[in-house]
VOGU-3710 file (C-alpha; in Angstrom, 3 decimals, decimal comma):
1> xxxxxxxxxx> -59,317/63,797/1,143  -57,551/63,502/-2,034  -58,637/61,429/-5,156  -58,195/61,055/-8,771  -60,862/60,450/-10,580  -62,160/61,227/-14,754  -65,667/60,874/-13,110  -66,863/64,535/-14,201  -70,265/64,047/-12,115  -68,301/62,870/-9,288
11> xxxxxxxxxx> -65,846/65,359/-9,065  -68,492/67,960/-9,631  -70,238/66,681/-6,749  -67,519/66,437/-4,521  -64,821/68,213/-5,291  -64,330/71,960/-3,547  -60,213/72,330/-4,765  -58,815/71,277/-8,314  -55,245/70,472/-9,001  -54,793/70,047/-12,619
21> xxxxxxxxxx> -51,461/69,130/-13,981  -51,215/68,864/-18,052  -48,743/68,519/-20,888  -48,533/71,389/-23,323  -46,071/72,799/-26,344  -46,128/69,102/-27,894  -45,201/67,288/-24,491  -42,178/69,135/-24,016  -43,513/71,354/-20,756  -45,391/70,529/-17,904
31> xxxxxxxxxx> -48,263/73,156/-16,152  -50,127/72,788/-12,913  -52,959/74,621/-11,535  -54,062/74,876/-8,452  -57,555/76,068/-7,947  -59,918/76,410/-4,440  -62,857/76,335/-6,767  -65,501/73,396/-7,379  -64,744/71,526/-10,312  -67,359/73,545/-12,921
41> xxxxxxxxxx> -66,139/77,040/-11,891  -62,759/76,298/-12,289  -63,737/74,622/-15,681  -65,778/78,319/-16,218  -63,295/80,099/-15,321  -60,228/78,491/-17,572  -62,795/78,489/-20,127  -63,061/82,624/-19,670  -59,099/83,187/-18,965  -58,464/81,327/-22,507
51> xxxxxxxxxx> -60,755/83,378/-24,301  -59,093/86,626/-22,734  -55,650/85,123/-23,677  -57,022/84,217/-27,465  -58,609/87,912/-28,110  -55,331/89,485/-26,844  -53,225/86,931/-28,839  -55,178/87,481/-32,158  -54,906/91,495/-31,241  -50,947/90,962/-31,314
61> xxxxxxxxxx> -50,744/89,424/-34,095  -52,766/91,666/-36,003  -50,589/94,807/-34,846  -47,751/92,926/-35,956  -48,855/92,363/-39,364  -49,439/95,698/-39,597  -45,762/97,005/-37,869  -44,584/94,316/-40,516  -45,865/95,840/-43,661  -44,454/99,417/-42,695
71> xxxxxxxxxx> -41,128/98,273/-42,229  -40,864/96,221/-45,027  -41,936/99,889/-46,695  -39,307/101,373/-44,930  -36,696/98,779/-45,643  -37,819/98,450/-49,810  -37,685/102,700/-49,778  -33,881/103,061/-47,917  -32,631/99,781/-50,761  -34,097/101,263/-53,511
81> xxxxxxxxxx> -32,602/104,724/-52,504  -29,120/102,928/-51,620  -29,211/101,269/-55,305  -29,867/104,029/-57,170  -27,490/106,512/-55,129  -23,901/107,893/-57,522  -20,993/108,396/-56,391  -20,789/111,960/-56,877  -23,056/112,397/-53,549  -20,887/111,256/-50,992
91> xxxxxxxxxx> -23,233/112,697/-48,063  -26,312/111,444/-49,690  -25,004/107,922/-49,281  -23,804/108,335/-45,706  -27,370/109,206/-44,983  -28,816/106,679/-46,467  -26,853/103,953/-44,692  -26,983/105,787/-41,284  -30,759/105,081/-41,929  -30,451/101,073/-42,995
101> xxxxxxxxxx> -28,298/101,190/-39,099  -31,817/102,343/-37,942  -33,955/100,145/-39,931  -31,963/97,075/-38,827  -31,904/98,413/-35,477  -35,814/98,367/-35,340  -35,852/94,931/-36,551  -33,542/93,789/-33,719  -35,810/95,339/-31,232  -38,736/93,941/-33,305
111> xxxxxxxxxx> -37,355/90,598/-32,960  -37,439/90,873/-29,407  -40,944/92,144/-29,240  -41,859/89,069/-30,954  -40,942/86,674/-28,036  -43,004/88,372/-25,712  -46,201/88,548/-27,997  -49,018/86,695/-26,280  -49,236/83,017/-27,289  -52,536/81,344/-28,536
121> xxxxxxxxxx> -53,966/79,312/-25,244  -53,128/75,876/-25,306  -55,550/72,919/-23,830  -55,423/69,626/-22,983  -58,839/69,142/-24,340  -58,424/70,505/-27,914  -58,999/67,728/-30,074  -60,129/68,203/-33,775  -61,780/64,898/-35,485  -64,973/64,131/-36,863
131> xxxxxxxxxx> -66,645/61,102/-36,194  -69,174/60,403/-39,518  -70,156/62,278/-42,615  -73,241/62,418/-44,564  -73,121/58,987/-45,824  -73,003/57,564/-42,163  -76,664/58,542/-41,479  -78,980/55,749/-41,171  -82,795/55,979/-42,572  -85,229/56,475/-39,831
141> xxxxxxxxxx> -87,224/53,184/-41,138  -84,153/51,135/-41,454  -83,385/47,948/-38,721  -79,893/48,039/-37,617  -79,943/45,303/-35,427  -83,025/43,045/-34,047  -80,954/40,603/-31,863  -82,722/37,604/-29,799  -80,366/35,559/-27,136  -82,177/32,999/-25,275
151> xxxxxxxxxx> -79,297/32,423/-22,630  -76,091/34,839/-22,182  -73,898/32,644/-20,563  -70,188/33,603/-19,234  -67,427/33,192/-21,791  -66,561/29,253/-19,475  -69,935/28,766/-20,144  -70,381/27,566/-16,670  -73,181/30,118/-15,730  -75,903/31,901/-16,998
161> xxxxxxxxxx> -75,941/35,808/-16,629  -79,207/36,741/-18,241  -82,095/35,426/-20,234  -84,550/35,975/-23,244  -82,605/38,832/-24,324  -84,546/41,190/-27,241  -82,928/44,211/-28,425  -84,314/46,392/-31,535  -82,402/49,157/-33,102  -83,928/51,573/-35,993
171> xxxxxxxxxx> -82,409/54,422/-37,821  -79,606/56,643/-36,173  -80,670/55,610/-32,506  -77,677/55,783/-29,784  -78,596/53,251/-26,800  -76,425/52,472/-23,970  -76,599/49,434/-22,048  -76,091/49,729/-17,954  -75,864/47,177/-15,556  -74,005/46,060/-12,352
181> xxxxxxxxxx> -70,598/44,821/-12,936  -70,457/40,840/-13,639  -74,323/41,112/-15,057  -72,804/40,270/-18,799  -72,986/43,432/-20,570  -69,241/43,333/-22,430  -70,491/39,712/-23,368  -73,257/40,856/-24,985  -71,762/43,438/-26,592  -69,309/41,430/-27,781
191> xxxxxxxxxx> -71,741/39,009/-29,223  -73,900/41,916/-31,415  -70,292/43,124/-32,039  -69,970/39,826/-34,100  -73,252/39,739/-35,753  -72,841/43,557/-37,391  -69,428/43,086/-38,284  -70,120/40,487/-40,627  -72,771/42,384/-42,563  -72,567/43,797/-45,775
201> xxxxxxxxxx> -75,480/46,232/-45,431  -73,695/48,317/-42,842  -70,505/49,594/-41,821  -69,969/49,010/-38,167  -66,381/49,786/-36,056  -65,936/47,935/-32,653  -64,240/49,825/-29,245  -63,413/47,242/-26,930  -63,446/47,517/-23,109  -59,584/45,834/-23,605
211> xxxxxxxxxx> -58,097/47,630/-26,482  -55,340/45,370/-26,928  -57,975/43,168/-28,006  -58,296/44,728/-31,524  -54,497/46,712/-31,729  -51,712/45,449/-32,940  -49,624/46,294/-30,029  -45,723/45,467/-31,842  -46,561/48,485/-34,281  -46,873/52,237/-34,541
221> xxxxxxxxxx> -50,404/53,926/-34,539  -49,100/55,269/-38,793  -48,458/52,228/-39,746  -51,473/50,383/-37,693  -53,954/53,070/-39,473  -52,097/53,011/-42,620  -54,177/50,636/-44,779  -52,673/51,461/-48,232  -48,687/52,032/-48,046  -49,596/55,196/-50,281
231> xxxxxxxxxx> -47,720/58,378/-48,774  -50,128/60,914/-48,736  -52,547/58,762/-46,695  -49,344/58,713/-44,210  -49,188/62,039/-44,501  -53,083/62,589/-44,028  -52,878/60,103/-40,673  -50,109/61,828/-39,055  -51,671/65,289/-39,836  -54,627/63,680/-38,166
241> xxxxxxxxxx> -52,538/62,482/-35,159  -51,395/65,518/-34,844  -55,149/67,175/-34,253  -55,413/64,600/-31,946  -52,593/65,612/-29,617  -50,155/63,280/-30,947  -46,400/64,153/-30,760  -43,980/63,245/-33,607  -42,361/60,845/-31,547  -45,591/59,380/-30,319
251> xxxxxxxxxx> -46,195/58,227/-33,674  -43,676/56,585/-33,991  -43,418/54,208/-30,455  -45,233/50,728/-30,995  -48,746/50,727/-29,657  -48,181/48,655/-26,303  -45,905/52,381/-24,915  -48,830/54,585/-25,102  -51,228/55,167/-22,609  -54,776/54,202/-22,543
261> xxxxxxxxxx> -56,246/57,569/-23,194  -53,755/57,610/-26,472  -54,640/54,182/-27,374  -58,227/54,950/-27,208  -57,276/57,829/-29,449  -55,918/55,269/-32,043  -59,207/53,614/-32,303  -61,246/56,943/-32,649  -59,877/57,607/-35,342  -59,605/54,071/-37,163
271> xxxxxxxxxx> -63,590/54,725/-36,723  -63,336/57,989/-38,055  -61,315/57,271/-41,038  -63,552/53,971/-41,408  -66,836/55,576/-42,624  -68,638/53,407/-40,551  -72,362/54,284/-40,007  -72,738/52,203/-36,521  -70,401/52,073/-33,745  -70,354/49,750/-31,106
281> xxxxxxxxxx> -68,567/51,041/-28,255  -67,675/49,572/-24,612  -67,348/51,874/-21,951  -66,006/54,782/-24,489  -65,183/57,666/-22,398  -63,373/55,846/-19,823  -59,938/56,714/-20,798  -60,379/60,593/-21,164  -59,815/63,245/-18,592  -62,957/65,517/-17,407
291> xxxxxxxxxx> -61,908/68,441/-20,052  -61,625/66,269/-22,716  -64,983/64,157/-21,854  -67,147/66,806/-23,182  -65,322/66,547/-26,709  -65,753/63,298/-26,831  -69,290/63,736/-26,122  -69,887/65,760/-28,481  -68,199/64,046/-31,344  -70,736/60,705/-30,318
301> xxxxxxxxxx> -73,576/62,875/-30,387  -73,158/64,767/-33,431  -72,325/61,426/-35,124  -74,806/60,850/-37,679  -75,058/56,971/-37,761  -75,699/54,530/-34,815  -74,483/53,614/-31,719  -74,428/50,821/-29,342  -72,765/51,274/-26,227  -71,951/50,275/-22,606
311> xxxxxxxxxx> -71,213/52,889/-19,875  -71,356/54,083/-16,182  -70,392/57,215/-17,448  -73,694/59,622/-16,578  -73,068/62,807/-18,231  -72,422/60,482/-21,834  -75,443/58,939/-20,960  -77,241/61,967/-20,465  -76,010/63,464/-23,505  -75,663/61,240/-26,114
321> xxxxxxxxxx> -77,844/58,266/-25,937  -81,523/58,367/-27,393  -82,359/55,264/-25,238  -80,692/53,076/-22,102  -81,473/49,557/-21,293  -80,250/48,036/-18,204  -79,370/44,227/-18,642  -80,361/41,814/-15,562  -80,610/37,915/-15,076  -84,334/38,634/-17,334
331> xxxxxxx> -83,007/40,296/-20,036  -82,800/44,012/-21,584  -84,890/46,281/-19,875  -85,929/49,982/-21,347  -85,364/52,127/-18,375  -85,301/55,496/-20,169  -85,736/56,915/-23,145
//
């Protein structure tokens, strides 16, 4: 059998070969691996090869610096002697530029050297934003959210999905709200999403299920970010674009040619650059491969503020929410905690 899938607990399950095909040097090369290895040993073992790769890569570059320095010694020593050499020695001269033939001749072969040195690993997964800062943490004591529903009805209104709804958020708490799919739980979200956007006592970014929902498709993710016109917050977007696996180019396509994974991208980092303190977030991971699922993980759990989510995603579940409440025709239910 072969399947795609960015299920990480599925394909760790079930998976006893890996063919992994990324983009690397900017988008400009493709790689594929194939590996008969469960998922988590080949993720081990990539893991180890990389680390290899970066020792011997920072080891290179080291002994150039070093081969560097000498030359330029070298190089500074035969000039200065060249310079200062009269006419009168003839044979001094001739031996001094039979030595700058060698010196260049050493940087020609240095040159060359230099294209073979081993390269820094490159990964799919690298990406390099922070989600939060000090000011985004919540006190322990303080309500968030205490939100009461007596009927969640379907956007037609023509039927009711769930009743006497009560949900209760303190402090930096990260819940997640499961249910089966059609039980209502992107229509409540949606519905809190309203309520804590409109308050002045916090600072709460929304992540749609539908991200064309909230993007401005027609434009480019600089100029959708860019909330001032002032160039150095251009420049400070693109550099964070950039961190984020962006391409030059990329930056510059409207929204509506990027793919979901880069879209979602967009929107972590209008939360990032936000300072919100809550962040209310429908199904986040869905759009991120397996290697880069446990970045994203990590940025959600490190995050010092709040966060109200949806997801069938088990290993974010697992690792990033405080408490999960699954949402049936009765209501909100604390299943775990």
């Amino acid at each position: 059998m072969l399947f795609i899938s960015h299920d990480e607990t599925l394909i760790e399950r079930t998976a006893n070969m890996v063919i992994h095909i990324e983009q690397i040097i900017r988008k400009t090369k493709a790689r594929y691996t194939v590996a008969k290895l469960p998922y988590r040993r080949y993720v081990e073992e990539r893991l180890h090869k990389f680390e290899i790769q970066k020792q011997r890569a920072l080891s290179d570059r080291r002994e150039k610096k070093i081969r560097d320095e000498k030359y330029q010694r070298v190089m500074q020593s035969v000039q200065g002697a060249l310079r200062s050499c009269t006419r009168q020695a003839p044979s001094v001269a001739k031996n001094l530029k039979d030595k700058m033939h060698t010196v260049k001749a050493m940087e020609r072969r240095f040159e060359k050297e230099d294209e073979n040195m081993t390269q820094m690993p490159e990964q799919e997964e690298a990406i390099f934003v922070k989600l939060g800062d000090e000011n985004s943490h919540i006190p322990a004591g303080k309500t968030v959210i205490e939100y009461e529903l007596s009927k969640l009805v379907t956007p037609d209104g023509k039927r009711i999905l769930a009743e006497g709804i009560h949900l209760k958020i303190k402090g930096s708490e990260k819940i997640c709200m499961i249910g089966a799919n059609g039980a209502g739980k992107t229509t409540l979200l949606k519905k809190i999403a309203e309520e804590l956007l409109n308050r002045n006592d916090i600072k709460a970014e929304y992540m749609p299920q539908t991200y064309e929902d909230l993007l401005d498709l027609d434009v480019t993710p600089v100029d959708y970010l860019d909330k001032t016109g002032d160039k150095e917050e251009r420049t400070r977007i693109r550099t964070y674009l950039g961190s984020l696996k962006y391409t030059p180019d990329e930056m510059e396509h409207p929204i509506r040619e990027l793919s979901g994974g880069q879209k979602a991208k967009v929107l972590l980092l209008r939360m990032s650059l936000s300072g919100a303190n809550v962040l209310i977030l429908d199904e986040p991971t869905r759009n991120f491969s397996p290697l880069s699922g446990p970045v994203i993980r990590k940025m959600l759990r490190e995050f010092p503020g709040a966060v109200i989510s949806i997801s069938h995603d088990r290993k974010y579940i697992e690792e990033v929410c405080d408490k999960i409440y699954q949402l049936n025709p009765n209501g909100l239910q604390l299943i775990g905690d």
